[in-house]
C-alpha positions as CSV (number, residue, x, y, z in Angstrom):
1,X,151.3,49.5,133.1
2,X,150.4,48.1,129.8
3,X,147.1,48.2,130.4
4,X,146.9,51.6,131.5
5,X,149.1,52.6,128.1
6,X,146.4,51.0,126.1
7,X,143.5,53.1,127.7
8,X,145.8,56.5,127.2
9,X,145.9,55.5,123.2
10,X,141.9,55.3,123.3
11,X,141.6,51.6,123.3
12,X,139.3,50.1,126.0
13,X,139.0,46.8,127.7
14,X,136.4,44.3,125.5
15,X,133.7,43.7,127.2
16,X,132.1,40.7,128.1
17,X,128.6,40.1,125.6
18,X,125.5,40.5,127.8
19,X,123.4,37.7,129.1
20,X,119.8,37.2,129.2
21,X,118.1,37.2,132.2
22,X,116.3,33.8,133.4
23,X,112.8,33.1,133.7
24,X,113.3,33.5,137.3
25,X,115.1,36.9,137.4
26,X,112.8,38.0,134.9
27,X,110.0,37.3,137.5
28,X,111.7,38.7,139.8
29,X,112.0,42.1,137.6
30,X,108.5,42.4,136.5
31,X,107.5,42.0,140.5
32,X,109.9,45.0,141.8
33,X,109.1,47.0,138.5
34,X,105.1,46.8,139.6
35,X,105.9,48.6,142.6
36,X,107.8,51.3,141.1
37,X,105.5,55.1,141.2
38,X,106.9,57.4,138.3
39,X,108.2,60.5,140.2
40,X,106.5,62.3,137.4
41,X,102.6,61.6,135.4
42,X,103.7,59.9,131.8
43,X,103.8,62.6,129.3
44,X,101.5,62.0,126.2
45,X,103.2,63.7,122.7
46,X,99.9,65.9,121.3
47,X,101.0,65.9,117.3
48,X,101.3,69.9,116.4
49,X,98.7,71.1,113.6
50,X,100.2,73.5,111.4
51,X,97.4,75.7,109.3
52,X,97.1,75.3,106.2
53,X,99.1,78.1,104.5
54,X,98.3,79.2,100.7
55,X,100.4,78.5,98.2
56,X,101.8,81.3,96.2
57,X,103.3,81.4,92.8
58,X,107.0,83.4,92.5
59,X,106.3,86.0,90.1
60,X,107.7,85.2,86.2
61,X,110.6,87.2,85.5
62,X,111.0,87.2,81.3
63,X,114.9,87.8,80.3
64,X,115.2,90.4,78.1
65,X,118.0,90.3,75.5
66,X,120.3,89.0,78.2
67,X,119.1,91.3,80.9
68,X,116.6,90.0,83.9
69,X,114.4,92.4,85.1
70,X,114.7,93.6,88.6
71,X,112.5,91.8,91.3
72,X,108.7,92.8,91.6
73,X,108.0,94.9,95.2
74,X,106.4,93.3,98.0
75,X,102.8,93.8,98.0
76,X,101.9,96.5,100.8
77,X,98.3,97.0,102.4
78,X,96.4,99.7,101.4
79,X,96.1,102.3,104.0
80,X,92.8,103.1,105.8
81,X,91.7,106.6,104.1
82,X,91.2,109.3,106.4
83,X,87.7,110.3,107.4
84,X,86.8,113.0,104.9
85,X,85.9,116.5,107.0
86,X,82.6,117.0,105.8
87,X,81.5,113.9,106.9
88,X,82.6,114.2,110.8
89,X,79.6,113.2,113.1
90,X,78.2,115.6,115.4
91,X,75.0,114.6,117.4
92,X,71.4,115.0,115.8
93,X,70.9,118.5,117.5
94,X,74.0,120.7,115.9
95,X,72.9,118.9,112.9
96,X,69.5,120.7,112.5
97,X,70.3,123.8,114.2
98,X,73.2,124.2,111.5
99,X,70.6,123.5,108.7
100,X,68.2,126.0,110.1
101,X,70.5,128.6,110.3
102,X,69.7,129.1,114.3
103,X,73.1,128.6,115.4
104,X,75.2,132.0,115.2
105,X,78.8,131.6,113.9
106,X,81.4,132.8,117.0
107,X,84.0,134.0,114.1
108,X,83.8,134.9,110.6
109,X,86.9,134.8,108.6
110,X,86.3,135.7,104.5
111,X,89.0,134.5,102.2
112,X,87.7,136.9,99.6
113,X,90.2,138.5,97.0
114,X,92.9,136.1,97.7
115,X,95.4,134.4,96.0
116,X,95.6,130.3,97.0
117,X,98.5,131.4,98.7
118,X,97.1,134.2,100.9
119,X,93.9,132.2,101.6
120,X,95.8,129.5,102.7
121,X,97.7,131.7,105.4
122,X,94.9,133.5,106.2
123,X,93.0,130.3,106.9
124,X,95.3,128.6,109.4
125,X,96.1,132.3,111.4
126,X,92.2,132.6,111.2
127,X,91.5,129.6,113.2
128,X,94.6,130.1,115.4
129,X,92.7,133.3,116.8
130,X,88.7,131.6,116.6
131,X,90.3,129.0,119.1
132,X,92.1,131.3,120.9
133,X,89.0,133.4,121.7
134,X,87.0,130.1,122.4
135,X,85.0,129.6,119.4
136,X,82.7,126.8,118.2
137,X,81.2,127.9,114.4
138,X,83.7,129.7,112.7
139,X,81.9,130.8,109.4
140,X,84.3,130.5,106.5
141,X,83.4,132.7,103.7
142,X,85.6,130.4,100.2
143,X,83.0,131.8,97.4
144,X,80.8,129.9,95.1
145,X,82.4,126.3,93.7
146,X,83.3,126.8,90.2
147,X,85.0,124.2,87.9
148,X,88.4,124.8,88.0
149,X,91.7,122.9,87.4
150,X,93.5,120.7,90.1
151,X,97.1,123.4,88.7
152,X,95.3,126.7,89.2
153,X,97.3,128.7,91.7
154,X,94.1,131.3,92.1
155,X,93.9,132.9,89.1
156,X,90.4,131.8,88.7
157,X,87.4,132.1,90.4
158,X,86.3,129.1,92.7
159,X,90.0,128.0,93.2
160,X,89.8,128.3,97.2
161,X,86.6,126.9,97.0
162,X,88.2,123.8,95.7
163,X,90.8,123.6,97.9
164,X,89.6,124.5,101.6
165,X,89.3,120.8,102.9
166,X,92.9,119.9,101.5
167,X,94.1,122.4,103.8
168,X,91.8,121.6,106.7
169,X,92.6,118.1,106.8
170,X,96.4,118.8,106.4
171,X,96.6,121.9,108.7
172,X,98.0,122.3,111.8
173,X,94.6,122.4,113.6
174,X,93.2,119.2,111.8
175,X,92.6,117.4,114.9
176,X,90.5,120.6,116.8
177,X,87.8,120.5,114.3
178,X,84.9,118.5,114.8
179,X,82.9,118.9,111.6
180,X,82.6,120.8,108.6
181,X,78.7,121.3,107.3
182,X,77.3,123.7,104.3
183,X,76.6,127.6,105.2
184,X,72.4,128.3,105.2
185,X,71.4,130.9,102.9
186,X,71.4,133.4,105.6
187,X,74.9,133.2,106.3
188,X,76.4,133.0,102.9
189,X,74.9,129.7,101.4
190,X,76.9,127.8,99.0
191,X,79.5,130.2,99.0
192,X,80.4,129.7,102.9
193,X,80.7,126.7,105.3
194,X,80.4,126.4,109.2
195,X,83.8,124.9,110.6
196,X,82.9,123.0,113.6
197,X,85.3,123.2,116.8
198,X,86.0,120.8,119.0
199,X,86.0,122.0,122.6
200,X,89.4,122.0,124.5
């Protein structure tokens, strides 16, 4: 009973201190381990190779009169710029019937006497109806390109000139147009393009 009091208090029996085996019973042991097959191939550790990563400064924050400066953004990656309009493939042949002048445009839409706002609409509901009917070559008549400023809302000449491809490449039917290539003289020159659809 005493015994088992001990055990319930944590203590346990001392043990006796091991022995060493003899000369014989460590023959004995070498013999049987010999037989012994692992039930599984001897695992081999293969050291882990970190790369070697660069090592980056912390940016210097300067206090300033007691004040620290908030923390500088995270660096981001530039984004891929979109392909410009005018510089969409299209195979060798529409190429050099477009510089010839032998293709016929399908639709003609003139933005002609109107303001960067009108021109605009006009634009987008122009192309809504050219694909609509099936067209390929709409002929966009914009007007000569003049220098005018990046703030001009269209009171001076060669304003929708300047801004056709900004609304192209923003519009709603961005993704239907295939190509955008210069006008030939017959069809309105510098002061047209052909706008390229794509077929559905």
């Amino acid at each position: 009973m005493a015994g088992r009091g001990l055990l319930a208090r944590g203590f346990a029996p001392a043990r006796p201190p091991a022995r060493r085996l003899s000369a014989e019973e460590a023959d004995l042991w070498a013999r049987v381990a010999e037989t012994i097959v692992p039930l599984e191939p001897r695992r081999v550790a293969v050291p882990v190779v970190e790369p070697d990563l660069p090592v980056v400064a912390p940016p210097v924050l300067k206090r300033v009169k007691g004040r620290v400066p908030p923390p500088l953004p995270a660096p981001v990656a530039p984004a891929a710029p979109a392909r410009p309009l005018d510089r969409h493939g299209l195979d060798a042949g529409w190429d050099k019937r477009l510089a010839k002048g032998t293709i016929s445009p399908d639709f003609t839409l003139d933005l002609h006497g109107s303001t960067l706002d009108q021109a605009h609409s006009r634009l987008d509901h122009g192309l809504t109806l050219a694909l609509a009917q099936g067209a390929r070559v709409v002929l966009l008549v914009t007007g000569r390109a003049r220098p005018v400023e990046s703030a001009d809302r269209g009171d001076r000449r060669g304003a929708i000139r300047a801004k056709y491809l900004d609304w192209l490449a923003h519009g709603s039917h961005a993704s239907r147009i295939a190509a955008v290539r210069p006008a030939h003289p017959r069809h309105g020159g510098g002061g047209a393009v052909y706008i390229v659809l794509k077929r559905k």
